[in-house]
C-alpha positions in Angstrom: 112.0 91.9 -70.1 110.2 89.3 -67.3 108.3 86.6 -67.9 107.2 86.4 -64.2 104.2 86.1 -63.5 101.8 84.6 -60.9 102.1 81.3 -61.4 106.0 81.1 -61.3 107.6 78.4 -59.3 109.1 79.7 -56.0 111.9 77.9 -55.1 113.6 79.1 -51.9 115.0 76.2 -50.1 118.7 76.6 -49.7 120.7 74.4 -51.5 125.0 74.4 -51.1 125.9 74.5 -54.9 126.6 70.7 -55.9 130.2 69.9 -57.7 128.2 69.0 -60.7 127.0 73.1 -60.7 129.8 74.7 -59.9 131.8 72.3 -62.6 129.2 73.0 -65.5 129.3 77.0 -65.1 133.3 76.5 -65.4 133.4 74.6 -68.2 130.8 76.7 -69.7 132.6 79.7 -69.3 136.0 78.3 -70.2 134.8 77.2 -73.4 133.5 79.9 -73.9 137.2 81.7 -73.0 139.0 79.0 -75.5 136.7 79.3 -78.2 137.6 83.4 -78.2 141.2 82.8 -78.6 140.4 79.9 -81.2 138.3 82.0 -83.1 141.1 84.8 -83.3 143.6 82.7 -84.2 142.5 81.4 -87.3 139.5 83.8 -88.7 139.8 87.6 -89.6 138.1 90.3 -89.6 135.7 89.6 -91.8 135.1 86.3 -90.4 137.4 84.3 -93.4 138.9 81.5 -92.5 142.3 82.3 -92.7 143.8 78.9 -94.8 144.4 78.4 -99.1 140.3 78.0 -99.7 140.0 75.2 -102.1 136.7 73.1 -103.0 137.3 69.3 -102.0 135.5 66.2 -100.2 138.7 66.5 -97.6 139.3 70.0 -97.3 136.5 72.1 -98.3 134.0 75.0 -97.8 131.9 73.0 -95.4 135.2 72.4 -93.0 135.5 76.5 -93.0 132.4 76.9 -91.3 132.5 72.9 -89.3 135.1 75.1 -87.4 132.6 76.5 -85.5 130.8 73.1 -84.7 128.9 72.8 -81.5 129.1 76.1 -80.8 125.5 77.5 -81.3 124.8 74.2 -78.5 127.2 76.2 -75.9 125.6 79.1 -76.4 122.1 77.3 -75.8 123.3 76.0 -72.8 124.0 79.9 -71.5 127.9 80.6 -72.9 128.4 84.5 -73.3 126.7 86.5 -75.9 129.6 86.8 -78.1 129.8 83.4 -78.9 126.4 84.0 -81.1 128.5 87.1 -82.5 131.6 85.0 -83.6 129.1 82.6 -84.8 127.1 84.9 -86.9 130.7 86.7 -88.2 132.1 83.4 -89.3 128.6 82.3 -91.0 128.3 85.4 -92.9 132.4 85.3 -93.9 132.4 81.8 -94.8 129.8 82.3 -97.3 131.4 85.0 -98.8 134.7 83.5 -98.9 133.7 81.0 -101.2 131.1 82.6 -102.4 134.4 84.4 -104.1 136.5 81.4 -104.0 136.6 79.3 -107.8 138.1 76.7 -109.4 139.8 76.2 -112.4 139.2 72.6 -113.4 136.8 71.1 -111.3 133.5 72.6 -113.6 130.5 72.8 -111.5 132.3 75.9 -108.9 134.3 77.6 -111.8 131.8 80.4 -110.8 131.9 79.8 -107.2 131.7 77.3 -104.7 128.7 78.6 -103.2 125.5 80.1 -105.2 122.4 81.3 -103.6 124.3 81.6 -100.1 124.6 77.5 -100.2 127.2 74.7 -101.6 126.8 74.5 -105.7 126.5 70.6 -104.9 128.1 67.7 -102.7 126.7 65.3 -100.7 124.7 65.6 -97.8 128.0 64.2 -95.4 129.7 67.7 -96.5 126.3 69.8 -96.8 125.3 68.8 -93.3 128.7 69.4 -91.8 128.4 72.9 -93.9 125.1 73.6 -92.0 126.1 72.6 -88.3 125.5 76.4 -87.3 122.9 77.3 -89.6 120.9 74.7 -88.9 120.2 75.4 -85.0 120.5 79.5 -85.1 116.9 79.5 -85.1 117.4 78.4 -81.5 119.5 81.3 -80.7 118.0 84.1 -82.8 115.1 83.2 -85.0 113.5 86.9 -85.9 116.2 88.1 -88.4 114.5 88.3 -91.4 118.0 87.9 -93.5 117.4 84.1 -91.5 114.1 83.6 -93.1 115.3 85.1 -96.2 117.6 82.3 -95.9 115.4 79.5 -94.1 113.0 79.4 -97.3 115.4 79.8 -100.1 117.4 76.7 -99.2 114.7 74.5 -98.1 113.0 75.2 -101.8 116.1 74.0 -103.3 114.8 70.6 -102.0 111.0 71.1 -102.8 110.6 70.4 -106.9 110.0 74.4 -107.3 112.7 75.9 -107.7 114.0 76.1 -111.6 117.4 76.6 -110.5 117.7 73.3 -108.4 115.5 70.7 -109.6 116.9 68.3 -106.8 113.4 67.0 -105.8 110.9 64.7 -107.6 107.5 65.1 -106.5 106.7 62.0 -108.8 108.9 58.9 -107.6 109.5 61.0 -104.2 113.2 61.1 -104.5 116.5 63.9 -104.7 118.1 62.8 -107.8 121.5 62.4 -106.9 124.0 62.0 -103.9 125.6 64.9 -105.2 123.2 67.9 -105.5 122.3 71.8 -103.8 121.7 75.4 -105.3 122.4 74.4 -108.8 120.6 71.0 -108.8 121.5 67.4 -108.5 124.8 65.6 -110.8 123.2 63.0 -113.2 126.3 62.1 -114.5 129.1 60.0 -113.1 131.3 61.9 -110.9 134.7 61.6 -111.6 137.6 62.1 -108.8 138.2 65.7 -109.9 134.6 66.6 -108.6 135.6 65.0 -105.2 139.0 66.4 -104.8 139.2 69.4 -105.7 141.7 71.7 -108.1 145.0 70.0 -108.7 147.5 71.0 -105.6 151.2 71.3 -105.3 153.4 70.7 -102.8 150.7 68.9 -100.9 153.3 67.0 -98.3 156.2 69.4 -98.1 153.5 72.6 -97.8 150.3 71.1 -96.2 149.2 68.7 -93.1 146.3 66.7 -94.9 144.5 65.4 -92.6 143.6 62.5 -94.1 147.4 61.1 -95.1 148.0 62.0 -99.0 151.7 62.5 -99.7 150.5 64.4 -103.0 148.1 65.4 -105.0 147.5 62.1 -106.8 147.1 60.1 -103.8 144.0 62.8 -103.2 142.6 62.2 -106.5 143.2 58.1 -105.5 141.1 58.6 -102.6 138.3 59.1 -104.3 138.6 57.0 -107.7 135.8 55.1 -107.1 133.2 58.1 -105.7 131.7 57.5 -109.2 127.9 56.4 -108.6 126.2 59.2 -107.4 123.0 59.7 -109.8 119.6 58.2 -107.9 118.7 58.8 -104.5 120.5 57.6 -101.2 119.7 57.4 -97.6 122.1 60.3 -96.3 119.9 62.7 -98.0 117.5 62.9 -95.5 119.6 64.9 -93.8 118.3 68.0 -96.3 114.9 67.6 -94.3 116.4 69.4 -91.9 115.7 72.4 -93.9 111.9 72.0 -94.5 111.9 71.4 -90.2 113.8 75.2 -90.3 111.1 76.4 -92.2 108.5 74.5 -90.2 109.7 75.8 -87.4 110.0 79.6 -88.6 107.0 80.5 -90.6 104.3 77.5 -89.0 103.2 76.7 -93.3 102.6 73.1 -93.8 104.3 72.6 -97.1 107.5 72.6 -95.5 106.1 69.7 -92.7 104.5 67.7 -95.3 107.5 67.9 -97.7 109.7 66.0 -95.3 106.9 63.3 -94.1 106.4 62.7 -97.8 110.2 62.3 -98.5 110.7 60.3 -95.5 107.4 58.4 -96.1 108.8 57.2 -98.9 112.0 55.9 -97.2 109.6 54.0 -94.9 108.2 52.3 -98.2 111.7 51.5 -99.8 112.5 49.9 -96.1 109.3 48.0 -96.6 109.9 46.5 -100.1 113.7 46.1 -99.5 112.9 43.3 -96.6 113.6 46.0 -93.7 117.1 47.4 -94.8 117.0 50.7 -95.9 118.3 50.2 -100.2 121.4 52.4 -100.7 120.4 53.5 -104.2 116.9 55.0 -105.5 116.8 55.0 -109.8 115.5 57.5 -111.2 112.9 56.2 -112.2 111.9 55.6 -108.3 112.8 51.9 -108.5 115.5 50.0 -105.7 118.8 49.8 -107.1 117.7 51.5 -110.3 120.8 53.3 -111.2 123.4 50.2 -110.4 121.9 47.4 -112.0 119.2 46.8 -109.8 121.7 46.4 -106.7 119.7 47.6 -103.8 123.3 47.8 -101.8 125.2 49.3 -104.5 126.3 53.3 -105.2 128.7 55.5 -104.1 128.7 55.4 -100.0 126.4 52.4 -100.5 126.2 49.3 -98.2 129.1 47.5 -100.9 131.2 51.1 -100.7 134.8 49.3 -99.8 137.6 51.5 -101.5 141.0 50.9 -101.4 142.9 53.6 -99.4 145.8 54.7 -101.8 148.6 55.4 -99.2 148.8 51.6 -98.0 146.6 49.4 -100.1 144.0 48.6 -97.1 140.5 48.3 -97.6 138.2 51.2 -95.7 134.3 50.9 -95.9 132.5 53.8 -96.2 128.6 53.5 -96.1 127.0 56.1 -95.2 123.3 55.2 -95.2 123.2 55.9 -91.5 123.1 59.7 -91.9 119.7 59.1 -92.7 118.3 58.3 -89.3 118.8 62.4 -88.6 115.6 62.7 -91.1 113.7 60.0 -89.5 114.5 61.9 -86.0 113.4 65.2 -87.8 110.0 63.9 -89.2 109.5 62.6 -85.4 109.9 66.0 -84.5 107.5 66.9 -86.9 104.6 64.1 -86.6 104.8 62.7 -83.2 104.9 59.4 -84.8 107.2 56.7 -83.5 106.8 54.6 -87.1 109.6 56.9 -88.1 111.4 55.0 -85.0 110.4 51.9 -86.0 112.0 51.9 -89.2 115.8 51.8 -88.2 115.2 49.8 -85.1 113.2 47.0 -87.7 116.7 47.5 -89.7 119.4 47.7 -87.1 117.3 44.3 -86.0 117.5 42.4 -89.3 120.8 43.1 -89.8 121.6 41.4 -86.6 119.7 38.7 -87.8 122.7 37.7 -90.0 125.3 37.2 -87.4 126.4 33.9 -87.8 129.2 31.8 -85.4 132.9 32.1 -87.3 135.8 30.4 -85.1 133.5 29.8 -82.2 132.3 33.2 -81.6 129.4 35.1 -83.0 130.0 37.5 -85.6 127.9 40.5 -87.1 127.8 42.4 -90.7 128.0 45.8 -91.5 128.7 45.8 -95.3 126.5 43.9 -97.9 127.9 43.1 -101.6 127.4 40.7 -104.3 128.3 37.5 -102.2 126.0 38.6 -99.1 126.7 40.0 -96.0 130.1 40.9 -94.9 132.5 42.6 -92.9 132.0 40.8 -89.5 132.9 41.7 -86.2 132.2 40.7 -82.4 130.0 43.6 -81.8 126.3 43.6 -83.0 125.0 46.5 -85.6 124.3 49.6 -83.4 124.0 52.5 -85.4 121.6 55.0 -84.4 120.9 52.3 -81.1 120.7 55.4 -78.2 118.4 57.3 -80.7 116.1 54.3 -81.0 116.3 54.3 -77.4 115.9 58.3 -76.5 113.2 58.7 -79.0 111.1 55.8 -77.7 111.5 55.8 -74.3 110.9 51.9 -74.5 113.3 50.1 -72.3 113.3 47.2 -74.3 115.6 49.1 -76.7 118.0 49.7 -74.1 119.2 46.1 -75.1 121.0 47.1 -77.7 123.1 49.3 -75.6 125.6 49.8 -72.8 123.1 50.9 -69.6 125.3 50.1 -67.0 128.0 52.8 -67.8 127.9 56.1 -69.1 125.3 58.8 -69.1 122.3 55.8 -69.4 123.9 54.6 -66.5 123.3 57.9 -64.7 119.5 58.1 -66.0 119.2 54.4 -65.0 120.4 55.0 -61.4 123.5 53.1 -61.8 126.5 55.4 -62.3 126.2 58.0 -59.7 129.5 59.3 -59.9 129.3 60.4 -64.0 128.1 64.3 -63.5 131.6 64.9 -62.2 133.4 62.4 -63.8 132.1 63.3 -67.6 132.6 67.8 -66.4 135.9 66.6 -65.3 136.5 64.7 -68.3 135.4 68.2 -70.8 137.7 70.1 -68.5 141.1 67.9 -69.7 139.9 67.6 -73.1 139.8 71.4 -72.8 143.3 71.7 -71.9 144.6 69.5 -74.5 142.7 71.2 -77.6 143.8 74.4 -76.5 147.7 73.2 -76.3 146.9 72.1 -79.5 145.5 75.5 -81.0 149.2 77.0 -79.2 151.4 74.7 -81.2 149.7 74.4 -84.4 152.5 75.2 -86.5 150.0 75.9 -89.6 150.1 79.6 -91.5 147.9 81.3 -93.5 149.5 80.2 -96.5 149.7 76.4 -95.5 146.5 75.8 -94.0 143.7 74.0 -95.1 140.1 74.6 -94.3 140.1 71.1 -92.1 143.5 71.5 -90.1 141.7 73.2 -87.3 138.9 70.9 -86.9 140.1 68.6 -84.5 141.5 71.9 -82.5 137.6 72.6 -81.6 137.3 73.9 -78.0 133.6 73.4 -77.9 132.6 69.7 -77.0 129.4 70.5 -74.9 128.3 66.7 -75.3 128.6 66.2 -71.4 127.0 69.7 -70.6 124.0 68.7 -73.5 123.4 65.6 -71.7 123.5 67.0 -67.9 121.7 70.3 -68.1 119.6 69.6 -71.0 118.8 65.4 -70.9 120.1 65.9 -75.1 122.3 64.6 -77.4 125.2 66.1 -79.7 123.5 67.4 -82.3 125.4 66.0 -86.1 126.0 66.7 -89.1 123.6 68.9 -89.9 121.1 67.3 -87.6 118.9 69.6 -85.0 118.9 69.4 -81.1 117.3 66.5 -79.5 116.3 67.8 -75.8 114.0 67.2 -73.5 114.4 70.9 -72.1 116.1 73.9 -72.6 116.2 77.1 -71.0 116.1 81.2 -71.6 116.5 84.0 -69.3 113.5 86.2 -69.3 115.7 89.2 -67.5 118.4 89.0 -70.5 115.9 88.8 -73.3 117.7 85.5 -74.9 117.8 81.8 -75.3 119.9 80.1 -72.7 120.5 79.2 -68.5 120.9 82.5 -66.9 124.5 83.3 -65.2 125.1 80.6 -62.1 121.9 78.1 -62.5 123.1 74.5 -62.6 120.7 71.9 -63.8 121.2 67.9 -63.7 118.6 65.5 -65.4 118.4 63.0 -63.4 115.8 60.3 -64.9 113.9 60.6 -68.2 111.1 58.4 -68.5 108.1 58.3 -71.5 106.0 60.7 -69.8 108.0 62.2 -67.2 111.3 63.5 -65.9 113.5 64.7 -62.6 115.4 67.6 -63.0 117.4 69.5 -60.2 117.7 73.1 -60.8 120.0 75.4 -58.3 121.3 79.2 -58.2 124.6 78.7 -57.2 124.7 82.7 -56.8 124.5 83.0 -52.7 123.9 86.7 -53.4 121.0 87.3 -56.1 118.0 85.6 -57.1 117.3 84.2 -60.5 114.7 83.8 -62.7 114.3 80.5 -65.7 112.0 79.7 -68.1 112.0 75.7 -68.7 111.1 74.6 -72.1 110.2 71.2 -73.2 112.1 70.4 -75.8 114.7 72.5 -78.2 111.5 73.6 -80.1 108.4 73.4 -77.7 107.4 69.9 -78.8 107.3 68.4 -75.6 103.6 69.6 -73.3 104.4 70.3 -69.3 101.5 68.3 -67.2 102.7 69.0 -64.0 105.9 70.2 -61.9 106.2 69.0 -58.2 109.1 70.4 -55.7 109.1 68.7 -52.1 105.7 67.4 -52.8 103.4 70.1 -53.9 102.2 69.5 -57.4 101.7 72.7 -59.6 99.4 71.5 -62.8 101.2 72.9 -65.9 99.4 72.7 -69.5 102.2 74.2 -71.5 105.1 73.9 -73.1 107.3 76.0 -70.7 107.0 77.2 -66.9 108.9 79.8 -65.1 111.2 79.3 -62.1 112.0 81.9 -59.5 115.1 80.9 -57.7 116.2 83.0 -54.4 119.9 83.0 -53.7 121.5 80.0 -53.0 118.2 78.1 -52.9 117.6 74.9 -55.5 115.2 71.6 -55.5 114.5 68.8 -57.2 111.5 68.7 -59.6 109.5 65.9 -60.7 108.2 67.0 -64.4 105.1 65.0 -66.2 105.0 65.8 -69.7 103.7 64.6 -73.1 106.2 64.1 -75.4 105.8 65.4 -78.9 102.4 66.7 -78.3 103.0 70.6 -80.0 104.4 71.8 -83.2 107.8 72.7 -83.5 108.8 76.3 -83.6 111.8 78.5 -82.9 109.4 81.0 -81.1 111.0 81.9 -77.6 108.4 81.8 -74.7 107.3 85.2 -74.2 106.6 85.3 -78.1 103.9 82.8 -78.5 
């Protein structure tokens, strides 16, 4: 397959591969290497994880599967084929693993932890770490139909028409609980049970829990107070990433006006709740309405402060800022920058309630029944480089560090971070891979979690060089402002050898450098704007002749060895979304 065609771009100027090339196609492929080894180490042949499976907020199906976290993103960026292959193995395996896998005392997965191919029900921090693969295989391979099979089964669990899972009222415009998935929401309180899992023995003497128990009733402590789940909450905008999956697939506007309607409605609640997003949605559609009118209260609410049972300290847990992925993924959708406007109106009223304390000025993160509280020096930031990337306003760059850092690259003021942040990937490398050669974890005493943290894939650095991106989380989908795919190899992804640097991203335009590092053979790339073709191409100019683009992609020829810099104009989210590869639409 070629996508060449007459009005490719020639590029033919020689070009000595940059550091910054060289460095990305190692790392890329030395991921790639260490996420091979990981992936035999602790899966089989079926693609189980090979650990005790148990249900649990600590240790749970969605930490099988968050094994494989970021690695779809490496094999966007151009990491070998089998990556996809060990990515679709341990997708399929996971969900038959626990699929199979029951409990005893917990009630809700005494048939199975998963139903329908998808979690039985747990919040949307464990549901979106469950779907970190699933969620962006559409960029890799969107035409199986076992994936759209998939893509509009789970998406309807969040629609109001599904009998099975009534998670979704159409009426009030809320998911009825914190808790919910392929059998429906929880309405009742949860108890600690439902959070921890089945009771376990030998917890300290067998198992490394991550999170510090010494036994099983210091995991059931943990989550005493994970009680008020009924009503609606603001990490459960993460589940729009489904209806964008299916917007993206099949082009049918119920899925697209499902998730502006749900996060319509968070717009409103942010409106009638003095700018703060409420932390609890009743029932019956009113603020606070299952916790005593407490717009802050709930489990993960804005007063969620539990005590942590191994030392008595307080920890905080609100998690209201997951939401901002479904505000980011009914940009996507619309265009419209009021879904922007909504978190940076919060993130700015909050601040408004810093106050002085011992002679230097303090800010909240926490709200309870006295007020604002938990103070520190630094100023409310969540979600601050999103409100930044997705707006392209410089004003919002005041809320963050543009000095340092990858802003300080696009700003023109950190020249050296290409190689520094490559350099950086390449140590962290080496340490997670001395970690995956010492684990001292078996079969037998593993948990699903323990090999989280031994992750070889942290492509941050690569999404932010080649691609101008960020991390995708939690669920969330891939925020680009291009991507690539080789027309010769018939998949997504840089072909073999082609470095890329964004070097500037402005509102409506961008400089990318694109080289072959391969002094021998040519190359051919297809540029994309955006993950999923929502960005338009105006124009491309290389050593000052302009080519006038009206697309969402162009094609590159690169001669051996040759590279240039290209000034892009483009319209940002000007097109639909979809997973369609170039030479398919």
């Amino acid at each position: 397959m070629s996508y060449l065609n007459p009005r490719a771009i020639e590029i033919d100027t020689p070009m000595p591969p940059p550091a910054w090339a060289v460095l990305e196609w190692e790392l890329i492929r030395a991921q790639t290497r260490g996420c091979t080894e990981f992936f035999e180490k602790y899966f089989d042949e079926r693609g189980y994880l090979e650990c005790l499976a148990r249900w649990g907020g600590n240790d749970g199906p969605d930490d099988a599967i968050e094994n494989l976290v970021h690695w779809p993103v490496l094999y966007v960026l151009g990491g070998a084929d089998h990556l996809y292959d060990m990515c679709q193995l341990g997708w399929e395996g996971h969900i038959k693993q626990y699929t199979e896998a029951k409990t005893t005392e917990v009630p809700f997965t005494r048939d199975g932890m998963y139903y329908r191919e998808f979690p039985v029900m747990f919040d949307w921090v464990h549901n979106g770490e469950g779907l970190t693969t699933f969620n962006l295989h559409g960029l890799i391979q969107p035409r199986e139909r076992e994936f759209e099979n998939r893509v509009r089964r789970f998406a309807g669990f969040y629609m109001g028409n599904d009998p099975q899972s009534p998670n979704y009222d159409p009426e009030h415009k809320i998911i009825r609980s914190l808790i919910n998935g392929s059998r429906g929401p929880m309405l009742r309180k949860a108890t600690a049970l439902d959070w921890a899992g089945d009771p376990l023995d030998e917890v300290q003497e067998r198992f490394i829990p991550l999170h510090g128990e010494r036994n099983f009733e210091e995991m059931l402590a943990h989550f005493e107070d994970y009680t008020d789940v009924a009503g609606d909450h603001p990490s459960n905008l993460v589940a729009t990433a489904l209806g964008l999956n299916a917007y993206a697939l099949t082009g049918e506007a119920q899925y697209k006006d499902w998730v502006l309607e749900y996060a319509d409605a968070w717009i409103q609640r942010a409106a009638d709740n003095d700018g703060i997003l409420p932390s609890n949605i009743g029932l019956d559609g009113t603020i606070g309405g299952e916790c005593d009118g407490k717009w802050y209260g709930g489990c993960y609410g804005w007063s969620f402060t539990v005590v942590v049972p191994q030392n008595g300290t307080l920890s905080s847990r609100n998690t209201v800022g997951l939401g901002l992925s479904g505000f980011g993924n009914a940009l996507l959708l619309s265009g419209d920058q009021k879904y922007v406007d909504v978190w940076r109106q919060m993130v700015d009223k909050i601040n408004e309630n810093g106050k002085e304390i011992d002679g230097q000025m303090m800010y909240p993160k926490m709200y309870g029944d006295d007020g604002w509280y938990e103070f520190s020096p630094a100023k409310y930031a969540q979600g601050a480089q999103e409100i930044y990337y997705w707006s392209m306003d410089k004003a919002d760059l005041s809320r963050l560090d543009s000095e340092r850092g990858w802003l300080g690259f696009l700003e023109g003021k950190n020249a050296g971070y290409p190689e520094q942040v490559l350099q950086d990937d390449f140590a962290r490398l080496r340490v997670q891979m001395e970690k995956v050669h010492t684990d001292p974890t078996t079969p037998d005493t593993r948990l699903s979690d323990n090999p989280n943290p031994f992750n070889p894939a942290t492509p941050g650095g690569l999404t932010e060089l080649m691609m101008g991106g960020m991390t995708p989380r939690h669920g969330s989908p891939l925020h680009c402002r291009v991507r690539y795919f080789d027309p010769v190899a018939g998949r997504a992804g840089m072909p073999e050898g082609v470095g890329a640097l964004v070097e500037k991203l402005e509102d409506e335009s961008m400089v990318l450098t694109l080289v072959n590092t391969d002094p021998v053979a040519g190359r051919e790339v297809i540029v994309q704007g955006g993950a999923y073709a929502e960005h338009q191409f105006t124009s491309v100019t290389v050593d000052g002749k302009e080519t006038a683009v009206d697309d969402s992609s162009f094609a590159v020829e690169l001669a051996p060895g040759a590279g240039a810099r290209l000034e892009i104009g483009m319209k940002r989210y000007a097109n639909g979304v979809t997973f369609a590869f170039p030479w398919d639409r």
